[in-house]
C-alpha positions, 0 to 999 in steps of 0.5 A: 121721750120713751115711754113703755105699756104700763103693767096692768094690774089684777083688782082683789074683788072682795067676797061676802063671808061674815060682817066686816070689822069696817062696813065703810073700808068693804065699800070702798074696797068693792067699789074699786074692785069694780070700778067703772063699773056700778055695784048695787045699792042691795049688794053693799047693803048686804055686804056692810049689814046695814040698810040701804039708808045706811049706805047712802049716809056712808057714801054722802061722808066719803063725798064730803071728803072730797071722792067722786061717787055717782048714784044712779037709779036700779044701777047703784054707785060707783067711783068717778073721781080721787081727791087731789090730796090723800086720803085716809079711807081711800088709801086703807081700802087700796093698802088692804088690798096691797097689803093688809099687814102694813098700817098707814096713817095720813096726815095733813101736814107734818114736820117730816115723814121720816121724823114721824116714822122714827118717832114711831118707831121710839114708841115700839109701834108694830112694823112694818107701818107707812106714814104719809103726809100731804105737805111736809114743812120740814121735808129733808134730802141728803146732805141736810138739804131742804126737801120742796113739799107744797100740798099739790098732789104729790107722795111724801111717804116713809115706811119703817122697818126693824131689819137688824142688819149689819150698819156696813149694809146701808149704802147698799140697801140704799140703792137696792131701794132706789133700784126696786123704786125706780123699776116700779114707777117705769111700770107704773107710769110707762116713762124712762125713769133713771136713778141718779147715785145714790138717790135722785129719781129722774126723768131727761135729767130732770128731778122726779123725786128721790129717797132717803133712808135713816137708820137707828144703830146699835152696837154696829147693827141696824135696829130700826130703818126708815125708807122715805120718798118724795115723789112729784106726782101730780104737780105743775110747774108753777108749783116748783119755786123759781130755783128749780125751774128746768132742774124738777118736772112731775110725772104729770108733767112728762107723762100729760096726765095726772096718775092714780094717786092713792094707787100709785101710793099704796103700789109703792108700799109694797114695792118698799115691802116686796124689796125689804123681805127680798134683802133680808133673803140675801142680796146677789151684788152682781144682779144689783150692779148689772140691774143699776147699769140699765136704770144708771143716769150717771153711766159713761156721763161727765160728771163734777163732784164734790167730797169735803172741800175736794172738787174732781171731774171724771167719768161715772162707771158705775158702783162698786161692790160697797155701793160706792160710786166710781169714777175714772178722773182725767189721769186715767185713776179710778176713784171710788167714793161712798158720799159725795154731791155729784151733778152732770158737767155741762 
């Protein structure tokens, strides 16, 4: 398998100035700026403005929440250990960092990322904002299809938008998405992760996850954009039902070790943000497509694709400037199609 040298990235090492508004997101903020490292029991509590009891209470809660933090006599405390599912106080800590003017909220379990994140957007809450869930019961793909989201380990996210863009712009802001995504994950994670059009994550052909945006429309113009993902991190095979044995891997899996979660997660965020701001800047179509080609997992291959109740075979060759997908079928003749169920011939 390929792999690349995942990016190191720069820690925000927090500085004392005034009191923080929250004295337990400043010691967990500290704490992972200094990870591995030990940060003393004096410094928090002169961070926090509270005695040294009092940041004893505050680091017993965050172990009742499932984080890993040694103590260690004229040494003090430092992180050892992430819980296996989301956490909200650990995620805000890496999000402030990452990005501060995004909210976030984690919950348990939820019908739909996405749903929650529409319902958001209908109560006028401030964008943008990112929800998260740990296991969805009703997680939703393209073509209305049902989205696999136990609780082990994996990234169920959404971040909503108010883009007021042009409704002809969705198919392309689709796959400048699933570009942006896909190049962060191949940083983050050091694999050869593929997109497969218009939204499939993958990994030697096998489902890594994949991404779904929704749109609020008006009047032809975009009025609210919801970006969800699904991502299988940290999950095993005996995870996956029997149906999607040798079709869905994890992360973990390809790479032999389970990855950071709430980093990766918080990482995403603002990739998603990085990527949105940049399309509002104005898209240049053919960086797109010569970008899509390198990260393409349909290019040059056999495929069988479905269209209404039209089955054709061809050739992938890419997409075209409306971010349809082309093919060249058995006669020679491109065809050009902007929805469609597309898998690889054996």
């Amino acid at each position: 398998m390929s792999k690349k040298t995942p990016r190191k990235r720069e820690k925000v090492v927090p500085k004392l100035r005034r009191p923080p508004k929250d004295p337990g997101l400043f010691l967990l903020r500290t704490l992972l700026a200094a990870f591995p490292q030990y940060v003393s029991g004096t410094y928090l509590a002169q961070g926090m403005k509270m005695s040294r009891v009092g940041v004893w209470n505050r680091v017993n809660n965050l172990r009742m929440q499932g984080l890993g933090i040694d103590a260690a006599r004229n040494r003090g405390y430092r992180l050892t250990k992430e819980p296996a599912l989301l956490n909200q106080s650990l995620l805000e800590a890496h999000m402030d960092a990452e990005q501060p003017n995004c909210r976030c909220v984690v919950l348990q379990s939820v019908d739909s990322t996405n749903s929650e994140a529409e319902r958001l957007l209908n109560a006028n809450r401030k964008t943008p904002f990112a929800v998260f869930a740990n296991q969805q019961e009703k997680g939703r793909g393209r073509l209305g299809r049902t989205w696999h989201s136990p609780a082990t380990g994996n990234l169920y996210l959404s971040v909503a938008f108010r883009p007021k863009l042009p409704a002809s712009d969705l198919p392309l802001t689709s796959l400048w998405f699933g570009l942006k995504i896909c190049h962060f994950l191949r940083d983050a994670s050091g694999l050869d992760v593929q997109v497969k059009w218009p939204n499939d994550l993958l990994i030697q052909k096998r489902k890594m996850g994949g991404m779904l945006a929704e749109a609020k429309i008006d009047v032809d113009c975009i009025q609210g954009l919801v970006v969800g993902i699904g991502l299988n991190v940290n999950s095993k095979q005996k995870h996956f039902p029997k149906s999607l044995t040798g079709k869905a891997s994890s992360f973990a899996e390809s790479a032999g070790h389970a990855l950071p979660l709430h980093e990766l997660a918080s990482g995403l965020v603002r990739c998603l943000i990085m990527a949105y701001e940049e399309y509002l800047e104005g898209l240049d179509f053919k960086a797109l497509q010569k970008a899509w080609k390198e990260v393409d997992a349909l290019q040059g291959q056999a495929v069988q694709v479905q269209t209404g109740k039209e089955l054709l075979r061809g050739i992938a060759r890419g997409i075209d400037q409306t971010g349809s997908l082309v093919i060249r079928l058995g006669n020679g003749k491109l065809r050009k199609l902007r929805s469609a169920d597309v898998t690889l011939s054996t």
